[in-house]
C-alpha positions as CSV (number, residue, x, y, z in Angstrom):
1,X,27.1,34.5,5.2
2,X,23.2,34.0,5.5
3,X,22.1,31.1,6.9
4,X,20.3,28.2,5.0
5,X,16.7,28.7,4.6
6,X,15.9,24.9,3.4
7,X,16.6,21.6,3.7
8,X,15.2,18.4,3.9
9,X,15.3,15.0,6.2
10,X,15.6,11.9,4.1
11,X,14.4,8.7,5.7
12,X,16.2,5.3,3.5
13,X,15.3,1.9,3.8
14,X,18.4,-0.3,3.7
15,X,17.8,-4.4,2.4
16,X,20.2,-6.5,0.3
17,X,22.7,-3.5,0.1
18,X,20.1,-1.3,-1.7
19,X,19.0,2.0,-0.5
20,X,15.7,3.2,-1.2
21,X,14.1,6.3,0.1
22,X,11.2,5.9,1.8
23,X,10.6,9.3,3.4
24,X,11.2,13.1,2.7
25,X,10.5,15.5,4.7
26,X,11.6,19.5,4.2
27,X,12.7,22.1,7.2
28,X,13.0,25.3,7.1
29,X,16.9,25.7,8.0
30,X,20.0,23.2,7.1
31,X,20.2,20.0,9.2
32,X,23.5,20.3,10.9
33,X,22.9,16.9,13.8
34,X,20.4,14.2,13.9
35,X,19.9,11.8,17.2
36,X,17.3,9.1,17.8
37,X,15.7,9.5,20.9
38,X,13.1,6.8,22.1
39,X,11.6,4.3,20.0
40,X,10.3,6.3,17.0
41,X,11.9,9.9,17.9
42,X,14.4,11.6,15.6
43,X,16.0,15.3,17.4
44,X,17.2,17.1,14.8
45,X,19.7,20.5,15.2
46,X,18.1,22.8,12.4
47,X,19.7,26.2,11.9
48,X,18.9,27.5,15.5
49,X,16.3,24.8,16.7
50,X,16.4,21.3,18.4
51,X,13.1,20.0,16.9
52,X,11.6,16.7,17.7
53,X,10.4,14.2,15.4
54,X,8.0,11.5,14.9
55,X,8.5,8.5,12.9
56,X,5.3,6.5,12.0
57,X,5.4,3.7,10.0
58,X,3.3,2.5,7.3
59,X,0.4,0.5,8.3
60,X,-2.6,-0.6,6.5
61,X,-2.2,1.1,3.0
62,X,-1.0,4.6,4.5
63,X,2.6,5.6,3.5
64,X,5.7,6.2,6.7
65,X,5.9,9.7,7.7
66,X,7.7,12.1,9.9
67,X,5.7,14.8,12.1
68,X,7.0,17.5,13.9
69,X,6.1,17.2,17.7
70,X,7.9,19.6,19.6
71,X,11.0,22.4,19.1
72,X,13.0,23.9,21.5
73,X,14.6,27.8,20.2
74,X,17.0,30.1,21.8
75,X,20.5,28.6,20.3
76,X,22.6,29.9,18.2
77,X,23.5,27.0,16.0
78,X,22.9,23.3,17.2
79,X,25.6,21.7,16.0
80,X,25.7,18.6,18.2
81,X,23.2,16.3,20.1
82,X,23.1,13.8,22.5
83,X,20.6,12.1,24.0
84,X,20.3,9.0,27.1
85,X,16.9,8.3,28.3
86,X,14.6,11.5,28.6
87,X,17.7,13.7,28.8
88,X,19.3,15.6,25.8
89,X,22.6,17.3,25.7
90,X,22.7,20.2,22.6
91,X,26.0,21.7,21.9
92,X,25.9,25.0,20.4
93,X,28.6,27.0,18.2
94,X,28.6,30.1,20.7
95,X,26.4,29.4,23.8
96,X,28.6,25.7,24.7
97,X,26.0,23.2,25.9
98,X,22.5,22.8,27.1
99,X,20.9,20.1,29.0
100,X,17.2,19.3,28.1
101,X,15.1,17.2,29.3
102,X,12.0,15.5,27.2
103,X,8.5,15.1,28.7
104,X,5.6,13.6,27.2
């Protein structure tokens, strides 16, 4: 079976037990983990790739957006992620685990 050649992140805003989606951004590759990492980072497991993410919020009349900042190849499939502090912990369907660690 091929893999999956597109996908999307969907960022929601949740108030009074309403949903509404206030970001979309597309990948190239199924998302298989997410992890927040920081104060505005999302690490996302994409097909092969941990990619890091951006969040920015609105602010003054510009709309919230995602941004990709940095990926990391050479997995097979991430299909977990864990992060504390700087360090990140990728578990992969063949290669078992990977320890990262994030510098800005």
């Amino acid at each position: 079976m091929a893999e999956p050649t597109a996908g999307r992140l969907l960022v929601f805003d949740v108030s009074d037990r309403t949903l509404e989606l206030v970001c979309e951004y597309r990948v190239k590759g199924a998302t298989y983990a997410l992890e927040a990492i920081g104060p505005n980072g999302l690490l996302a497991g994409v097909n092969n790739k941990l990619q890091l993410y951006r969040w920015h919020p609105s602010s003054a009349g510009s709309t919230p957006s995602l941004s990709l900042q940095a990926e990391n190849c050479g997995h097979i499939l991430v299909l977990y992620i864990a992060s504390r502090g700087d360090f990140i912990l990728v578990g992969d369907l063949m290669k078992s685990l990977s320890l990262l660690q994030y510098s800005a």
